[in-house]
ZAMARGU-4260 file (C-alpha; in steps of 0.2 Angstrom, whole numbers, plus 5000, padded with zeros to 4 digits):
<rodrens>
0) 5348/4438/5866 | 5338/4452/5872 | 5328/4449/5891 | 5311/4452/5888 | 5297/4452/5902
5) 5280/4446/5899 | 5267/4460/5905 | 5257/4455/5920 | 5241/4455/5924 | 5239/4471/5936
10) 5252/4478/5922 | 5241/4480/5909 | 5231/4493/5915 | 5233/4509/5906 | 5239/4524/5917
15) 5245/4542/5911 | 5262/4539/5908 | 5260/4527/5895 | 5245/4530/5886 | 5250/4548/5883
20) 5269/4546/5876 | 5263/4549/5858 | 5256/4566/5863 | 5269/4581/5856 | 5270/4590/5876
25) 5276/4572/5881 | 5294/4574/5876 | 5306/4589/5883 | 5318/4598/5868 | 5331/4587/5878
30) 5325/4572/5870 | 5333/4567/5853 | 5322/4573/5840 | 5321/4557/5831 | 5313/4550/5845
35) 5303/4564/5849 | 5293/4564/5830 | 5295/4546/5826 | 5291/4539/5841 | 5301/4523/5839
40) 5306/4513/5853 | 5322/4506/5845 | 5329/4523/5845 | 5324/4529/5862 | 5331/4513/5869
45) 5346/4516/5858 | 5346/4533/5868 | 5346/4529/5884 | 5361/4514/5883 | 5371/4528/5874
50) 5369/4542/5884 | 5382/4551/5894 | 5373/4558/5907 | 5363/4559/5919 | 5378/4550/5930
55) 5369/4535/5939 | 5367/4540/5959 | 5381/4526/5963 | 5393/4536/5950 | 5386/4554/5955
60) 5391/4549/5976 | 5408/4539/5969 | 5400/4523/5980 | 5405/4507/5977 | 5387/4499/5980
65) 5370/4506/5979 | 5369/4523/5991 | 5352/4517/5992 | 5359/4506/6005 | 5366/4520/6016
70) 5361/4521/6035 | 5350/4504/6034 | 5354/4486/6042 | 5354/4473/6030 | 5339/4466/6041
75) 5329/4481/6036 | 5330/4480/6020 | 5316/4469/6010 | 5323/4453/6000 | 5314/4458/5985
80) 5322/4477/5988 | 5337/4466/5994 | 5338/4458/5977 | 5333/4476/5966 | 5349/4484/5976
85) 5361/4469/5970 | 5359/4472/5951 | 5359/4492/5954 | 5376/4490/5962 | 5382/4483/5947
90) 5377/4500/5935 | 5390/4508/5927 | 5389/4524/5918 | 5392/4527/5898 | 5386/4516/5884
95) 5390/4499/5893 | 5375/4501/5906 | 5373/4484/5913 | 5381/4466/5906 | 5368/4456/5899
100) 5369/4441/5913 | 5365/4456/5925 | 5351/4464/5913 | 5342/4445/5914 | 5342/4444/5933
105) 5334/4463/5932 | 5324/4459/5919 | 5317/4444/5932 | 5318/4455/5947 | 5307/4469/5939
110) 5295/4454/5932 | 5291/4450/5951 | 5291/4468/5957 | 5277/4472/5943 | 5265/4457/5949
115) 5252/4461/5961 | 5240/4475/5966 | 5247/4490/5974 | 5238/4502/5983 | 5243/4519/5991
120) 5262/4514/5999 | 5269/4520/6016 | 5282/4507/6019 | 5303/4510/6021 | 5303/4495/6010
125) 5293/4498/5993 | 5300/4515/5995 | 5317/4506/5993 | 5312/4497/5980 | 5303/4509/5969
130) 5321/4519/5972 | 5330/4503/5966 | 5319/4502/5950 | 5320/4520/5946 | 5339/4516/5944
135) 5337/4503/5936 | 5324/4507/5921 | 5340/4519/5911 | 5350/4503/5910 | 5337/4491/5906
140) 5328/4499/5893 | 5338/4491/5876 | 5337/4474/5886 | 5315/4473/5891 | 5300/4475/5879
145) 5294/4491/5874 | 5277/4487/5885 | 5285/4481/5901 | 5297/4496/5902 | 5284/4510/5901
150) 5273/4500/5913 | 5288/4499/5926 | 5287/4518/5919 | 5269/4522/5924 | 5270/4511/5939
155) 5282/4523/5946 | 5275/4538/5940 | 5258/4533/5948 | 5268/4531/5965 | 5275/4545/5964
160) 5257/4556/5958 | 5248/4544/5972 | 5259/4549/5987 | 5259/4567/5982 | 5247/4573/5993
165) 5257/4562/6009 | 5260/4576/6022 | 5273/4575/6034 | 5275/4581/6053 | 5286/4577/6067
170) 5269/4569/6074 | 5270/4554/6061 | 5277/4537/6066 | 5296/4538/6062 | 5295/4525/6049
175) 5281/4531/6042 | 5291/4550/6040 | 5307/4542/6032 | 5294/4530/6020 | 5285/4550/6016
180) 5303/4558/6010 | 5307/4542/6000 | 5290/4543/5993 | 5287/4562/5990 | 5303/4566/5988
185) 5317/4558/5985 | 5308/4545/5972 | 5301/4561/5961 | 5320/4569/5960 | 5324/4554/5955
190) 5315/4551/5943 | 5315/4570/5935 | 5334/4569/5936 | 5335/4552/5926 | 5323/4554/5914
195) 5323/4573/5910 | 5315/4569/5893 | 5301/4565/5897 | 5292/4581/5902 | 5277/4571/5915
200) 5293/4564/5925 | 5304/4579/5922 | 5288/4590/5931 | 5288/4579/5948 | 5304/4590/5953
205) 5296/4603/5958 | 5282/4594/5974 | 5298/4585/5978 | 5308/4599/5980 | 5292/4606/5991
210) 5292/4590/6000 | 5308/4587/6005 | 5312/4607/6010 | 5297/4603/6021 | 5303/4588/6030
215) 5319/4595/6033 | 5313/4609/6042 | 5296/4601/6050 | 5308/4587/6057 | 5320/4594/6064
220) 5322/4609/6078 | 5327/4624/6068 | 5347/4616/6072 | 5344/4600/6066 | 5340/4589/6079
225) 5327/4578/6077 | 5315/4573/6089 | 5317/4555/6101 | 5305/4542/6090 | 5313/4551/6076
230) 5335/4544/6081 | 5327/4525/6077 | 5328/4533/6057 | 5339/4544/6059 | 5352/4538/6047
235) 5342/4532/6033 | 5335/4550/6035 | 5352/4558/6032 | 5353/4546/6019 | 5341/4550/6009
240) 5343/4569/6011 | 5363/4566/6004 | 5358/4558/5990 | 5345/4571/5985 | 5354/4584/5987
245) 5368/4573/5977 | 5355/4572/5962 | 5349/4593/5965 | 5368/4597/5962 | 5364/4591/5943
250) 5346/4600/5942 | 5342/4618/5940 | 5336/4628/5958 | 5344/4610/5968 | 5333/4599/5978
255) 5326/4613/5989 | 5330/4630/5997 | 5337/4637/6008 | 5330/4636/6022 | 5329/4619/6022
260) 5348/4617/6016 | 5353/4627/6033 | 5342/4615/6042 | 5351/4599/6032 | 5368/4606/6035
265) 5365/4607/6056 | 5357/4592/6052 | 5375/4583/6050 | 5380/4593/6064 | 5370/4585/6075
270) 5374/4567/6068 | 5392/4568/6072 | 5387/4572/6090 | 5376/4557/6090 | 5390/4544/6085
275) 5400/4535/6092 | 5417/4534/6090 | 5417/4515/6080 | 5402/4524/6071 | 5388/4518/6077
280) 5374/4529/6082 | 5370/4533/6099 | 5352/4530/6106 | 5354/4517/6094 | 5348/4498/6094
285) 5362/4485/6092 | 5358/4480/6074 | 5358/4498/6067 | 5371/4502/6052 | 5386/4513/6057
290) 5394/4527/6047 | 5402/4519/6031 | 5417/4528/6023 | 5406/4533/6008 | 5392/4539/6017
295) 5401/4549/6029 | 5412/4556/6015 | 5397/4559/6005 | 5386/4569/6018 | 5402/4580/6021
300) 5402/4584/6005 | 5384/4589/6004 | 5381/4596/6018 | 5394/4597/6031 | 5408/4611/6037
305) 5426/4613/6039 | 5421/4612/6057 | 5413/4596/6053 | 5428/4588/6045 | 5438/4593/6059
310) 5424/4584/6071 | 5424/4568/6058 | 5444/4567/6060 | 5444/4567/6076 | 5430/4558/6083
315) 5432/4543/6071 | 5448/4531/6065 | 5455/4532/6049 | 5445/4515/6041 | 5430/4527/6043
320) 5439/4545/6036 | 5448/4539/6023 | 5437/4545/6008 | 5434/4563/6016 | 5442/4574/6005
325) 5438/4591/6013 | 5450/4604/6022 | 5448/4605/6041 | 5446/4621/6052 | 5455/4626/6069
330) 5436/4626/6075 | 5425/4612/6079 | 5407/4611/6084 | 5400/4612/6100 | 5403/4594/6110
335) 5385/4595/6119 | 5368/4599/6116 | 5350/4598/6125 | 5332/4601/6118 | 5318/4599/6125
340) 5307/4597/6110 | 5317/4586/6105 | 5318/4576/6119 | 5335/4573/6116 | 5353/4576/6126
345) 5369/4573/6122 | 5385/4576/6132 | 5404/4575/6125 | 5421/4578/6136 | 5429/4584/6119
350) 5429/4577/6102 | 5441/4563/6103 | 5438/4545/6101 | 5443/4541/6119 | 5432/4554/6125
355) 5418/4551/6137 | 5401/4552/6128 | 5384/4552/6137 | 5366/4552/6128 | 5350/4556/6134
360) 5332/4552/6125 | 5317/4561/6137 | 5306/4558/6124 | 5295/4547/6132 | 5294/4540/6151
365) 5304/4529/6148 | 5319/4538/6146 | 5334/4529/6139 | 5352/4531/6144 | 5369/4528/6133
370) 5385/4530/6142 | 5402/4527/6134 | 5420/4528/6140 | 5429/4529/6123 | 5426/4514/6114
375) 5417/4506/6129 | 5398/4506/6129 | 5393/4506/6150 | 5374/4506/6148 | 5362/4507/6135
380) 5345/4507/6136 | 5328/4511/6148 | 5335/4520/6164 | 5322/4510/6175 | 5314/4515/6192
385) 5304/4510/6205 | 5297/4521/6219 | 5283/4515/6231 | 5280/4525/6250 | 5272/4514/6262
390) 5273/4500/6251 | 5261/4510/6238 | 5269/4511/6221 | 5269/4527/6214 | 5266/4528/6194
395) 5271/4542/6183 | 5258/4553/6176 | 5266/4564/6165 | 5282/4566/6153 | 5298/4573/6156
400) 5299/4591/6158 | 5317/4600/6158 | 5321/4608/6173 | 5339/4614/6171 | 5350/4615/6157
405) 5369/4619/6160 | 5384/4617/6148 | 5403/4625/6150 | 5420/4623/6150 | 5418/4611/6167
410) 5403/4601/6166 | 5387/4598/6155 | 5371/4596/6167 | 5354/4592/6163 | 5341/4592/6178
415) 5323/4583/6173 | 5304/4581/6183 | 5291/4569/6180 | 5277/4571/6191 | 5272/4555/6199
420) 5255/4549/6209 | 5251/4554/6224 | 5257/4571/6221 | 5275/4568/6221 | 5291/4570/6210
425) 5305/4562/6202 | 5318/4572/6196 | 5333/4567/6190 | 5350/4574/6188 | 5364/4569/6174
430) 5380/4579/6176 | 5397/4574/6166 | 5414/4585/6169 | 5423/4587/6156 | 5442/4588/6163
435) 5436/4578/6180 | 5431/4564/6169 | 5416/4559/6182 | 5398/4559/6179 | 5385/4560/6191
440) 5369/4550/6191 | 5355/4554/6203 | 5334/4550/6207 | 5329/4562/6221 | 5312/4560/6227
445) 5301/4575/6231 | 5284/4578/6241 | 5279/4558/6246 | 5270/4563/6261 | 5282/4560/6273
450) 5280/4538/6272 | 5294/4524/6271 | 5301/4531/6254 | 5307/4515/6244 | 5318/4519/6228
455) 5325/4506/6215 | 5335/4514/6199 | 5343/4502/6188 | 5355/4504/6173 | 5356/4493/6159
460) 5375/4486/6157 | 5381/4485/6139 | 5383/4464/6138 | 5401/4460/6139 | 5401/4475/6155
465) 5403/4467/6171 | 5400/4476/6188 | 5412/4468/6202 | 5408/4475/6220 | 5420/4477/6233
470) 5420/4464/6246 | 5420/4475/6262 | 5415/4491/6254 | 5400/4494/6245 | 5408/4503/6228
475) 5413/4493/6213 | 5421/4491/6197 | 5414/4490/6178 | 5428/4481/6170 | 5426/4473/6148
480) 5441/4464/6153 | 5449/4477/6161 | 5444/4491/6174 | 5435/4504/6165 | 5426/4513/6179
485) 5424/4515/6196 | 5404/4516/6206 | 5402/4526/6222 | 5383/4525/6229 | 5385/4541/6238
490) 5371/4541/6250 | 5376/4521/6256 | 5387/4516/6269 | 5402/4515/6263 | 5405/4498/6273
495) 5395/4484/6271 | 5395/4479/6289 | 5384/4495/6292 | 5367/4487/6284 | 5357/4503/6284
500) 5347/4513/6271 | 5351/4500/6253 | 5361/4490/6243 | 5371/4492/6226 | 5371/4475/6217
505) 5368/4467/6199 | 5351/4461/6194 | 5349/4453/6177 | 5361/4461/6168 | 5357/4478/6177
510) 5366/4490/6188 | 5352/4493/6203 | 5354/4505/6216 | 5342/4502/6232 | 5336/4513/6245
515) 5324/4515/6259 | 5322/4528/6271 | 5308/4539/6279 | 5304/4559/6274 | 5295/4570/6263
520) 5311/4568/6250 | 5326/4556/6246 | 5341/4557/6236 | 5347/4544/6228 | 5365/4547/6218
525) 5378/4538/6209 | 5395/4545/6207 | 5402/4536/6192 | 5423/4538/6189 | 5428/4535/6171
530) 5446/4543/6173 | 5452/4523/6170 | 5471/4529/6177 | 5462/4533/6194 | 5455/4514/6195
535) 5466/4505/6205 | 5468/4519/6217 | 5460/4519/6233 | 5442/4529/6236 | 5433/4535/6250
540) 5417/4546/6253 | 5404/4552/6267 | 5390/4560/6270 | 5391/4574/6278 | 5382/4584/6290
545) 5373/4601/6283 | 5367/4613/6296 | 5357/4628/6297 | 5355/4641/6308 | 5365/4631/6318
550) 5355/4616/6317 | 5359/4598/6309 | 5346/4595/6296 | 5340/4579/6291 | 5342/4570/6275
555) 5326/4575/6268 | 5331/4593/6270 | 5346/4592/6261 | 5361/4583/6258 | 5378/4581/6255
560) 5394/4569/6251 | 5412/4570/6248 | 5421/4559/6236 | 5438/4555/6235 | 5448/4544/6220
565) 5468/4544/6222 | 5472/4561/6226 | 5455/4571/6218 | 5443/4575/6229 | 5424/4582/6225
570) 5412/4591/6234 | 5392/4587/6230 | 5374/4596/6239 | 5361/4596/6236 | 5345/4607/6243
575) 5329/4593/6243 | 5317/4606/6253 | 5317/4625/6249 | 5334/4632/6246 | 5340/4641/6262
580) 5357/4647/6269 | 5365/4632/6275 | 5384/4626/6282 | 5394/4610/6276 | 5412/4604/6278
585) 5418/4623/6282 | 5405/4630/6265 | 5391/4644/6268 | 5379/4639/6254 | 5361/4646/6248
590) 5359/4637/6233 | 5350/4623/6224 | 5363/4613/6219 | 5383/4613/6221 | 5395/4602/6214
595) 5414/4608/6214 | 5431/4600/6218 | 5438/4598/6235 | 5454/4604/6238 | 5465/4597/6251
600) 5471/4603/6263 | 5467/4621/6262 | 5448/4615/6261 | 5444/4627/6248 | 5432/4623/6235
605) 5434/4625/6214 | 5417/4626/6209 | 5411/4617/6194 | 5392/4619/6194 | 5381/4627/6206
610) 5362/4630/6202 | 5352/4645/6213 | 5334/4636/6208
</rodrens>
């Protein structure tokens, strides 16, 4: 017996749709005739469970459940959405459509989703489940009342006519942006790719080609890399712009131009560099949804590269590569990227699972940190500071600014300011080298007025990471069971019987690095080892002395330190007042910053990095 829902009361107002399917510019020439002059529900239900095509979207991306899924937790998904998604991820295609135990618990499902008042939608979750009942009304329509379907009809349409006028803008709340291209776009496509009969559903196309071509361009930098508040949606964003361009494969002129599809296809570029090597986004929170293998294979397909495929293979395992079907190319995309409109960095040694990964989001003043050593996650989260002189804490009162951005063969540097009260000046310094395998942490405070300079950086360790300090030296492991990396606080002590200037410790679940000392400036850097076969060997640094004009200088006018791991050595100044010509461990130097490696004993240095300022 057929499943037939009872209209409710919100659904028996008449909209335009419904009350205007009798009308001879209602039905496209694609529609059967008989349906077309008659007008006879049986024989447009009859259509719709016989037709061939259009594919449902869970056929057209060869999924095994609902793409609509794609890039979202299960948490963030509504239960009512949650429920919608269940039935559509039993569609099949051809004259079958859905069995009838599954057409009563739609037929239930879309009875609740029709009761209620809606006004103008903006959230991630009735976006979802006007998608989910777009798909479904195909496969329901021989198995619901005439009334009830073309109000689920209307109900649609009137979304989609409602959210028309929705603009979007890199300045709109992320959710709020991905709840826009649902709405403006991705709903519209859909419904003119699955009902292209009917000529008032087959005419949204067009705003939602409009809409989507402009939020792939207004959200992204003109490579595809969104902006900071933007990474939290990321995925569901790729999500849905693979599915719609899935569904404008099937319709004439696509699902936008192509501008937009340049903008998509860097897009996915982009995403690969901010995965991780189990899949999981970087910059992420901890519930987010990783790369599936039908998601990954299916975003490759729409809008990745050979190059791409070649990154895909080898960043990520087989579980998650499986379904890619594409050829690869001797040529890969670059590992590292920086923007500051974006307010996003993201440094790789090469594109290997093991590899070191380090990402950056300066979007904001509190700029997080993500650090992993293959498939070990250091830190995550808010890098945190404190800085006080004279016991007067200093407060930031601007954003991050870039100040320096470097990227080679050796190393990957990024350089940032924030201007502080008081008219001081945090800048910070992130370096990774590539075939080193260190990376370089550093705070330096500039102009405090000459006070007790107090500084306290602290990095969030990934639970499961434990930091375990030397006894007599002040330099410790980071071990998940096993040694993963090695800490050197550069401008400390090295032994722990010399109290002065601060302390390296663990403070609820955070890395902290302390240090007081008196001057206009102070430096404050971590050296951080992730070669893990250069663990167990002993280390050593100093600081050393830089001279000018034949002078010592003090530590607020510049600084220097020398590492040493096993057998590798490294060099590392840095100018803190104005750059002059200066002298240290045997190296004339006029620059801003030098990092290189130490070569013993013939004292020469490799350079890796050196910025003039």
């Amino acid at each position: 017996m057929a499943t037939t829902l009872e209209p409710t009361a919100s659904a028996t107002k008449s909209t335009g749709l419904a009350t205007n399917r009798n009308k001879s510019q209602f039905w496209r020439n694609t529609a059967p005739v008989d349906v077309a002059t008659d007008k006879q529900w049986t024989l447009w239900s009859r259509h719709l469970s016989k037709r061939r095509t259009p594919k449902p979207l869970i056929e057209l991306c060869r999924a095994s459940e609902s793409p609509l899924r794609w890039g979202l937790a299960a948490e963030g998904i509504t239960a009512q959405a949650a429920e919608l998604l269940a039935v559509v991820d039993r569609l099949k295609s051809g004259a079958k459509g859905i069995s009838r135990f599954d057409a009563g618990k739609a037929g239930k499902s879309l009875s609740v989703w029709l009761k209620g008042t809606r006004a103008l939608p903006q959230s991630i979750g009735f976006a979802l489940e006007c998608l989910a009942v777009a798909q479904l009304l195909p496969a329901v329509a021989d198995e619901v009342s005439e009334e009830v379907w073309w109000k689920l009809a209307d109900e649609l349409w009137q979304v989609a006519q409602s959210a028309a006028d929705w603009g979007i803008d890199s300045e709109l709340p992320p959710e709020q942006g991905l709840a826009q291209q649902l709405l403006v776009g991705e709903l519209p496509l859909t419904l003119a790719y699955l009902l292209p009969e009917i000529r008032p559903l087959y005419k949204l196309r067009e705003n939602a080609r409009e809409a989507l071509a402009e939020g792939i361009v207004e959200l992204t930098n003109g490579q595809g890399q969104v902006r900071g508040p933007y990474l939290s949606v990321l995925r569901p964003l790729l999500a849905c712009w693979t599915r719609c361009r899935a569904l404008g494969q099937q319709l004439k002129k696509g699902s936008w131009n192509r501008k937009a599809q340049d903008q998509f296809e860097w897009t996915v570029t982009q995403s690969l560099c901010l995965s991780t090597a189990n899949g999981s986004p970087l910059l992420g929170q901890p519930n987010d949804a990783s790369w599936t293998p039908e998601f990954l294979a299916s975003l490759l397909e729409q809008g990745g590269d050979r190059t791409d495929i070649s990154a895909a293979n080898a960043i990520f395992g087989k579980k998650l590569t499986r379904l890619i079907t594409g050829k690869e190319n001797d040529r890969i995309p670059e590992t590292s990227d920086n923007c500051e409109w974006a307010g996003v960095a993201t440094m790789r040694t090469q594109w290997q699972r093991t590899a070191p990964a380090v990402a950056i989001d300066y979007s904001s003043p509190d700029l997080k940190l993500e650090v992993w050593s293959g498939s070990e996650r250091l830190f995550g989260g808010v890098w945190d500071w404190n800085t006080a002189v004279d016991g007067k804490l200093l407060e930031p009162v601007g954003t991050w600014e870039e100040c320096c951005w470097f990227s080679d063969d050796d190393a990957d540097y990024l350089e940032l300011s924030i201007e502080l009260s008081a008219g001081a000046r945090l800048e910070r310094q992130i370096m990774l080298a590539r075939d080193e395998l260190f990376l370089l942490l550093a705070d330096n405070i500039h102009d405090s007025g000459g006070g007790e300079v107090s500084h306290r950086m602290r990095l969030p360790l990934e639970p499961g990471v434990e930091f375990q300090p030397e006894e007599e030296t002040r330099e410790g492991l980071l071990t998940a069971g096993k040694k993963v990396a090695r800490v050197l606080p550069l401008a400390l002590p090295e032994w722990r019987v010399d109290p002065r200037v601060g302390e390296l410790t663990v403070d609820k679940g955070h890395l902290q690095l302390e240090q007081q000392r008196s001057g206009n400036h102070l430096a404050c850097p971590l050296f951080i080892d992730l070669k893990r076969s250069r663990s167990a060997k002993p280390c050593t640094w100093r600081q050393l002395t830089v001279a000018q004009d034949l002078e010592i200088q003090p530590h607020d006018v510049a600084v220097g330190y020398r590492a040493q791991c096993g057998k590798d050595q490294w060099l590392i100044y840095r100018s803190l007042a104005a750059k002059a010509n200066r002298t240290l461990l045997g190296q004339n130097l006029s620059s801003e910053c030098m990092i290189g490696r130490f070569l013993a004993p013939s004292g020469e240095v490799d350079e890796l990095l050196e910025i003039e300022g």
